[in-house]
BAVO-403836 format. One record per atom (N, C-alpha, C, CB): residue in one letter; x, y, z. Coordinates in steps of 0.1 Angstrom, whole numbers, plus 5000, padded with zeros to 4 digits. Glycine has a CB too. Layout:
N
AXYZ ...
//
This chain:
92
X269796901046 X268696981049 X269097131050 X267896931061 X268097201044 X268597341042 X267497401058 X268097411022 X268197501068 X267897541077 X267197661074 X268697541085 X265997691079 X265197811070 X264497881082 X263997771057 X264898001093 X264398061098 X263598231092 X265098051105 X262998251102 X262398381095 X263198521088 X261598431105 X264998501097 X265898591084 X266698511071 X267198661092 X266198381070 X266798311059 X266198241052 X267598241061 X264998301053 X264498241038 X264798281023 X262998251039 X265398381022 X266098391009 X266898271009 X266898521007 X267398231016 X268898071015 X267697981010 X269997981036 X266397941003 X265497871007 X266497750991 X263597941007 X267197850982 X267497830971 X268897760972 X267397940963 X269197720985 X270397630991 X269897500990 X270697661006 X268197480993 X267997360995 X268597220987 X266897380995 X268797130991 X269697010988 X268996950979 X269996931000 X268796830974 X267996720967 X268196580979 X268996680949 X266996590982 X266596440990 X265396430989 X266896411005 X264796290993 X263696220992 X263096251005 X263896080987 X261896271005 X261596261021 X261596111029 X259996331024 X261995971021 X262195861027 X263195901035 X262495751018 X264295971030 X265395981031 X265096081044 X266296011018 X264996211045 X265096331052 X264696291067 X264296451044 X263196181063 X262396101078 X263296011083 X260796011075 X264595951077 X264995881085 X266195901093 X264995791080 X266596071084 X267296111092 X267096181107 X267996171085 X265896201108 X264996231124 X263996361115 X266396311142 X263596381108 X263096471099 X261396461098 X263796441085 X260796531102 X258796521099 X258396631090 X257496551115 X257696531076 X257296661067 X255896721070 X257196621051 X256096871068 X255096931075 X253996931060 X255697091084 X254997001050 X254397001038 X255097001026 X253697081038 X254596951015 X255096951000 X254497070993 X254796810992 X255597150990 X254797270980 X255597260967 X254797450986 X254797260958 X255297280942 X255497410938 X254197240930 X256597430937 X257797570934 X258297590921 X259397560941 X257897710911 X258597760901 X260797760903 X257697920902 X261097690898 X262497700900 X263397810888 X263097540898 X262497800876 X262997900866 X262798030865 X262697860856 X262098100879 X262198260876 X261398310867 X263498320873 X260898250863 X259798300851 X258498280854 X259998240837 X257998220863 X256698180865 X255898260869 X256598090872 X254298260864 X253598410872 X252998380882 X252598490864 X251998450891 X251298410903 X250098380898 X251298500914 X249798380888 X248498310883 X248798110878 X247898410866 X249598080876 X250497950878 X250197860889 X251797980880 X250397750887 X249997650900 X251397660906 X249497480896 X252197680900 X253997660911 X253797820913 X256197590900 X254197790929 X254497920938 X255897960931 X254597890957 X255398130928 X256698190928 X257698210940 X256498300924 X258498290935 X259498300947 X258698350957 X260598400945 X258398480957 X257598560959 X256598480970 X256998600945 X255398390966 X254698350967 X255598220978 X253898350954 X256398150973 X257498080982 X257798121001 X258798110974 X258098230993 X258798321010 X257498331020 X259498551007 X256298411015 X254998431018 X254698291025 X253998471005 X254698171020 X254298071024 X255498001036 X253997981010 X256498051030 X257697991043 X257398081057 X259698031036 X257198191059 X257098261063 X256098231077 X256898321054 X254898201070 X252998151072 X254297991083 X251498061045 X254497911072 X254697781080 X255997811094 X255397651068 X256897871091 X257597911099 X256797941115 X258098011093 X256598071110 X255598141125 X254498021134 X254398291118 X253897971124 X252897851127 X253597721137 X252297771111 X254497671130 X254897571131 X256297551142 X254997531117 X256797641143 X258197691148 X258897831148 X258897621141 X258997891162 X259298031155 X260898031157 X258398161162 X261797941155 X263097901152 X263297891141 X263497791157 X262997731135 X263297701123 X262497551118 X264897701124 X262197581104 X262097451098 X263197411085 X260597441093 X263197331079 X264097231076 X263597221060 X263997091087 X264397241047 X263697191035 X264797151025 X262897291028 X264297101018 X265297041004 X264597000996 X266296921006 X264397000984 X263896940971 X263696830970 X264496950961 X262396740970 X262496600971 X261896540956 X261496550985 X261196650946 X261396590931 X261596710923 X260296500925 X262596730912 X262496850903 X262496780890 X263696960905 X262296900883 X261396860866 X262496990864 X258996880861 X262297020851 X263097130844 X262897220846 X263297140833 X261297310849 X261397390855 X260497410870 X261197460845 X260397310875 X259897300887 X260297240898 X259097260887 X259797240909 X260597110919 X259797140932 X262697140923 X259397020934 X258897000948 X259697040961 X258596860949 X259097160969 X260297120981 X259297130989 X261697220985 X260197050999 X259596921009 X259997031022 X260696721009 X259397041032 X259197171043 X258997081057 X257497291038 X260397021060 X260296941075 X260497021087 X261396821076 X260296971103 X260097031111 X260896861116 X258597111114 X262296911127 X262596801135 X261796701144 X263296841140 X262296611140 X261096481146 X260896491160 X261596321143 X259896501166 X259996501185 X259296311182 X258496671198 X260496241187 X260096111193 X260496091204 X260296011187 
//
């Protein structure tokens, strides 16, 4: 899991490859799945968030959700896309 506070969301492009089966069982709650341009070419009229459009939304969930940190990694990518998966540590 890639650690993503409000000075590191540029690192968002650290994020790892796991499944959220996987990420929830490591103590992990997904907050949300957002579909992400990965090839730098994508525009903001596009259904995958640009970068751009990425940070803006990390940003939004951050402040909302945690003003520390939430937690992400890629849980499906295509060639030029990839789901990443936006967890918040599990309180059980």
């Amino acid at each position: 899991m890639q650690k993503i506070t409000p000075n590191t969301i540029q690192d968002v492009r650290k994020s790892p490859l796991l499944s959220i089966e996987k990420a929830e069982g490591k103590g992990y709650e997904l907050i949300e799945e957002l579909f992400v341009d990965s090839s730098g070419l994508g525009s903001e009229s596009e259904p995958a968030l640009t970068e751009g459009q990425l940070h803006s939304k990390l940003r939004e969930i951050t402040s909302a959700v945690s003003p520390e940190a939430v937690y992400t990694c890629i849980t499906r990518q295509g060639q030029f896309q990839v789901y990443l998966g936006v967890f918040r540590k599990s309180i059980k």
